[in-house]
N, C-alpha and C positions, 0 to 999 in steps of 0.2 A: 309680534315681531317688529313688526314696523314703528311701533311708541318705541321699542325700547334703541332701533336703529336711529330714531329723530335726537332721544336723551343721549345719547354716546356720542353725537355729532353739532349738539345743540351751543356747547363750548364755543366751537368753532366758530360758528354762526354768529355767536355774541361780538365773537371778539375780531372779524371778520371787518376789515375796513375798506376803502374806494379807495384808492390811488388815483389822486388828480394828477398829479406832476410828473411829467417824464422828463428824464435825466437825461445829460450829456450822451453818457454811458447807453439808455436806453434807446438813444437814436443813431449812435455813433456806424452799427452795422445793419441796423434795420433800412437806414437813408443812403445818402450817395456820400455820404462825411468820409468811412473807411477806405475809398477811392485815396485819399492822399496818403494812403499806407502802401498805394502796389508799387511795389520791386525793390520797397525800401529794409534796410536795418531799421526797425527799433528797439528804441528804448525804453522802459516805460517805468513813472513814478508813482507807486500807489500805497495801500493798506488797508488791512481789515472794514475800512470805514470806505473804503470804494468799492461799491457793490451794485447791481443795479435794482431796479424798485422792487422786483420780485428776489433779491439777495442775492443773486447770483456773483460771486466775487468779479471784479472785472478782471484781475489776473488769470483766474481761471478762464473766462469768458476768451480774452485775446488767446491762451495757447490756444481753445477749441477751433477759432476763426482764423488759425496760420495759417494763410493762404493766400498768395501774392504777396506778401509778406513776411519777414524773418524776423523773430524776437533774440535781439543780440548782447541785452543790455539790461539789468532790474537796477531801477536805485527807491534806497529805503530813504525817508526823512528822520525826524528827531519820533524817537518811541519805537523805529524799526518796520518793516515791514509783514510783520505780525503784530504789530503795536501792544508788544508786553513790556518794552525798557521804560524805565521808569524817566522822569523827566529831569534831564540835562546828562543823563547816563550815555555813557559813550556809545554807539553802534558799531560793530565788526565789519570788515569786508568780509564775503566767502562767497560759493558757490550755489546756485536754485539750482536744485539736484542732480549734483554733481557737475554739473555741464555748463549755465548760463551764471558769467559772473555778475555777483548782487553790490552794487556797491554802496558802500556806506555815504549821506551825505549828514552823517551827525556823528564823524569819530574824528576822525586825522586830519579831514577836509571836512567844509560845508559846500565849498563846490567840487561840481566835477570837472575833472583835470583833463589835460588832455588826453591822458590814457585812456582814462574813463570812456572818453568821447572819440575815441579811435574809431570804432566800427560802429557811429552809430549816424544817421543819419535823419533820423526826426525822435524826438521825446515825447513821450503822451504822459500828462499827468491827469488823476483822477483821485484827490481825496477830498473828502468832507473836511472845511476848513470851521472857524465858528466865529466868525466874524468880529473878529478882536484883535489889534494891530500886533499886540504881543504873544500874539500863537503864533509860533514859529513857522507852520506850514504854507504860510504865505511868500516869507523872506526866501525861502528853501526854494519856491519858483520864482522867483524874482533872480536867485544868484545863477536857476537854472537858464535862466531866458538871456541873462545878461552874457553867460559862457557861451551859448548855444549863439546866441548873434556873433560873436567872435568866429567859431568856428564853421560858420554858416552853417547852422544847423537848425531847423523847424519845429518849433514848439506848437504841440495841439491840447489845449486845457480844454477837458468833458465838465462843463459845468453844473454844480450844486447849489442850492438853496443855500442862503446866510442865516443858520437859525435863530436868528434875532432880528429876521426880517430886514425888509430892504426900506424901512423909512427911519429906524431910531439911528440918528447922529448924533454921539455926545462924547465928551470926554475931553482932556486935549490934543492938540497938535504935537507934530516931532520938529523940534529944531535939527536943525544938519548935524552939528557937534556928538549929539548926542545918537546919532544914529547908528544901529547895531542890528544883530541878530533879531534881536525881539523887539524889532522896530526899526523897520529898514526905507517907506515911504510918509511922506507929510501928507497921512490922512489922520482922522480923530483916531481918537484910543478905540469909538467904536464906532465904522465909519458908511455901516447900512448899505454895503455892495458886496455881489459875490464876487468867487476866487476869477471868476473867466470878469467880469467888469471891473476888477483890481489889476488884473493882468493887464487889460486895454489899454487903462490908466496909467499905470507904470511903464508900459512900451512908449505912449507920447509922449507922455507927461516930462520922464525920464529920459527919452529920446536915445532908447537902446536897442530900437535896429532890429529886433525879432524879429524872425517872419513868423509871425503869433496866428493861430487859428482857435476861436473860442466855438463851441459846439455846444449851442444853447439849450437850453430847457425850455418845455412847451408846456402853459397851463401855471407855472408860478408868475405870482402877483407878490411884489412890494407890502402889502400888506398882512399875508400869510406868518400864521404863524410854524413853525416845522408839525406841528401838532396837526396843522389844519394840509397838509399836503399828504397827508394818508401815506406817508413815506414812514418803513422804522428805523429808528436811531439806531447808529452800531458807534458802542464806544469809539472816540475818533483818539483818546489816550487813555493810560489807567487812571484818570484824575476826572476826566469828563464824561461818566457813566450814562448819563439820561438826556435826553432831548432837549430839560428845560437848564440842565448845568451850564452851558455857556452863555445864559442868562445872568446867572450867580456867581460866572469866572469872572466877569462884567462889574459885580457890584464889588467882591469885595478882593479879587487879585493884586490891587493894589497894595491893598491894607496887609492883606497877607506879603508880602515881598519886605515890609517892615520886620516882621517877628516880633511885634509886639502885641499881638495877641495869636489866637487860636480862629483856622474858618473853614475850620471842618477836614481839612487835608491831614492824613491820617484818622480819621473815623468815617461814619459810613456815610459824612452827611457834606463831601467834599463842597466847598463854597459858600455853602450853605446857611452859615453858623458861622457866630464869633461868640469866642467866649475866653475866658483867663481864669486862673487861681480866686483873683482878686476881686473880680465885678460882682458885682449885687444882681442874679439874674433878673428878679423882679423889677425892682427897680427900674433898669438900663429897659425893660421892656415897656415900660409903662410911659416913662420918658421918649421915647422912640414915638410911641402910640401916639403921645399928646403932640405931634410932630402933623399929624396927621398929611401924610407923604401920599399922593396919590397910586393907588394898584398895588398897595403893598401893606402889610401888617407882621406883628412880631410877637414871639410868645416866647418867655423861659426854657431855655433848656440848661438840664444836667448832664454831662456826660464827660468819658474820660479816651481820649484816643488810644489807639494801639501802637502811633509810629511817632515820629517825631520828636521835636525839642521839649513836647508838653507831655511824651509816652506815660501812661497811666497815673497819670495826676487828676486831680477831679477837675474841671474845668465848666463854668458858670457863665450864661451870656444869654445870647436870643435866637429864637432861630426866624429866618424869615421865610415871609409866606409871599408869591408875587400873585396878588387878587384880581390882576385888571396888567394883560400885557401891552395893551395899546395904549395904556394914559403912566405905565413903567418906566422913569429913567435909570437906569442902574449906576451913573455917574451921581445922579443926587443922591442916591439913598449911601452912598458910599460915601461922600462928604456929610450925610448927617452921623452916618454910624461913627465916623471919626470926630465929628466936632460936639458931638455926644457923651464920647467916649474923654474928651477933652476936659468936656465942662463938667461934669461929675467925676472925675481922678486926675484935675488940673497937674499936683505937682508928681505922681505917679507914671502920666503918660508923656509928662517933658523928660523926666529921668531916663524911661525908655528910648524917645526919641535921640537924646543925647549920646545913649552907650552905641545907639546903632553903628555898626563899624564901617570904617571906609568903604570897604567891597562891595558890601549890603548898600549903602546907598548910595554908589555908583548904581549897580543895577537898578535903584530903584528910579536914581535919574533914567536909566535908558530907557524903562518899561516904562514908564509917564510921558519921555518924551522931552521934559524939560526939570531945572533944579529948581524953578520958583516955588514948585509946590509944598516940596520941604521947606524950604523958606518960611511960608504960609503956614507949617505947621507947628515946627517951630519960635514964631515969632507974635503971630495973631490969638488973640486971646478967644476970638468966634470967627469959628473958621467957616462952618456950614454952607454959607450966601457967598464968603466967598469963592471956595473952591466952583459950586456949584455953575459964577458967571462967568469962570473962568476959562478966557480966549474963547468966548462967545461970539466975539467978531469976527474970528479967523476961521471958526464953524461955518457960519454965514456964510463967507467967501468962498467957502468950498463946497457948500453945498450948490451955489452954483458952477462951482467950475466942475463938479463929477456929473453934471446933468448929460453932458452927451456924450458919456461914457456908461450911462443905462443903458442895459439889453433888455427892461421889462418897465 
């Protein structure tokens, strides 16, 4: 009896991991941090992806601990507060069961109004952000912090790991001009700090007057990968399934924002993959290889998406492997995939670049942050070395000035 109670439990055991890293979340009522909740209205900004280490939703968590405290307020970000809307799809207002209004802050408004902000008296936000300047869920507390200083009102951000770790800086900068939704502060595209040392940053830096309280996390290191914090991933949208995808949102979101090829969005291998009608998978793979790109490797794939501009066409390209996350840029390998892609379908991918229509690449200036890059793509016969040194000075600069704006 006992072999066969060891084998039925044995699974478990396998797959049973340590949890180093306590969360925000995980301290927020265990310590003396839920003290700035007595006697107040809150508010609270969350989703499926705020949970604490042992999964316990934080929504759930806060009704269980009402006490000296009243929850008077939910607000959803962009994807909702069940995180099933699809990305840029609008969000409802309505009701958390029947009784507490949820408000939208990705439909009619991105901030909250005053209505909104009528009975509430401190905000707690708590999602999994993924450390990429054009993920929306950072701007979303940024327009909250900015409202909430107006109305004097107290923002508490429960902080999470950046899963792409706190040392990779790369990408470019945001000019003002072009500043937006998906890209609201002049940090890199990918800028190696969590949502609570983004917040910090953006309250000085910006000089917006929050009365900001970050509630750190114990046991995460700079270094760490999300893998290595024995923490599990809960999709943070339907596009960002796994731990290692906002790695890959990283290398090739860019390129995708063009439509001029395929990278996995709409098949199962979101980010993952580029591929087109027209590429030579072999090829473009082996090319890639001879590149020899530190932490990374690429092999052929076949496949045919289910959603999209590319829906069931055959579609040919590479898929990438990241071999080595510490010696990973995901800014380089994205400048080679495009100047790759350049140099073997030279007058193929200008045509492309050419039809791209205004709209498309307005956005794609705001998600980059600036319009030289098209420029560069457009205009440079080898683009690879360049993209990759680009505003390498303005990185410098700010890696010193976000230094004493680390909590770890």
């Amino acid at each position: 009896m006992r072999k066969w109670f060891l084998f039925l439990f044995m699974p478990y055991l396998l797959f049973s991991q340590e949890v180093k890293v306590e969360l925000g979340i995980d301290r927020f009522f265990k310590e003396d941090y839920s003290k700035l909740l007595f006697g107040k209205r809150v508010g609270l900004l969350t989703n499926p992806s705020g949970v604490t280490s042992s999964l316990q939703p934080t929504l759930q968590l806060f009704f269980e601990k009402e006490k000296g405290f009243q929850i008077t307020a939910l607000f959803a970000p962009e994807h909702g507060i069940d995180g099933k809307s699809y990305a840029g799809e609008e969000v409802e207002n309505r009701f958390y069961k029947d009784k507490i209004p949820l408000y939208s802050l990705h439909g009619k408004t991105r901030r909250p109004t005053k209505e909104m902000l009528q009975k509430v008296d401190v905000i707690v936000f708590d999602i999994q952000d993924i450390g990429v300047r054009s993920y929306t869920f950072a701007s979303t507390l940024f327009y909250v912090m900015e409202e909430a200083a107006k109305a004097k009102i107290s923002v508490i951000v429960l902080d999470r790991p950046n899963p792409l770790g706190g040392l990779l800086v790369d990408g470019p900068m945001l000019q003002e001009k072009f500043r937006s939704f998906v890209g609201y502060i002049n940090v890199p595209y990918c800028h190696g700090m969590t949502i609570g040392e983004l917040a910090t940053f953006f309250n000085e830096e910006y000089r917006i007057g929050c009365d900001l309280q970050v509630v750190p996390m114990r046991g995460w290191t700079r270094e760490m990968a999300f893998s290595e914090t024995g923490l599990l991933w809960i999709p943070t949208s339907p596009q960002i399934p796994e731990e290692d995808t906002p790695l890959f949102y990283a290398t090739t979101g860019l390129l995708g924002e063009l439509d001029v090829v395929n990278i996995g969005v709409g098949y199962t291998l979101p980010f993952k993959v580029v591929g087109a009608p027209w590429i030579d998978a072999d090829r473009f793979a082996k090319t890639l290889n001879e590149q020899k790109i530190d932490g990374v490797s690429f092999t052929p794939i076949h496949y045919r998406p289910f959603f999209g501009s590319l829906r069931a066409i055959d579609c040919h390209g590479v898929q990438i492997h990241i071999t080595n996350q510490a010696t990973y840029r995901p800014l380089k390998v994205q400048a080679f995939l495009l100047g790759i892609l350049k140099s073997l379908y030279p007058e193929r991918v200008e045509k492309l670049l050419h039809q791209v229509k205004e709209e498309k690449r307005s956005l794609f200036y705001k998600v980059c942050g600036n319009d030289q890059m098209f420029k560069l793509l457009l205009q440079e016969k080898f683009i690879s070395w360049k993209l990759c040194n680009f505003q390498k000075d303005e990185r410098d600069a700010f890696q010193k000035k976000r230094a004493k704006y680390l909590l770890y």
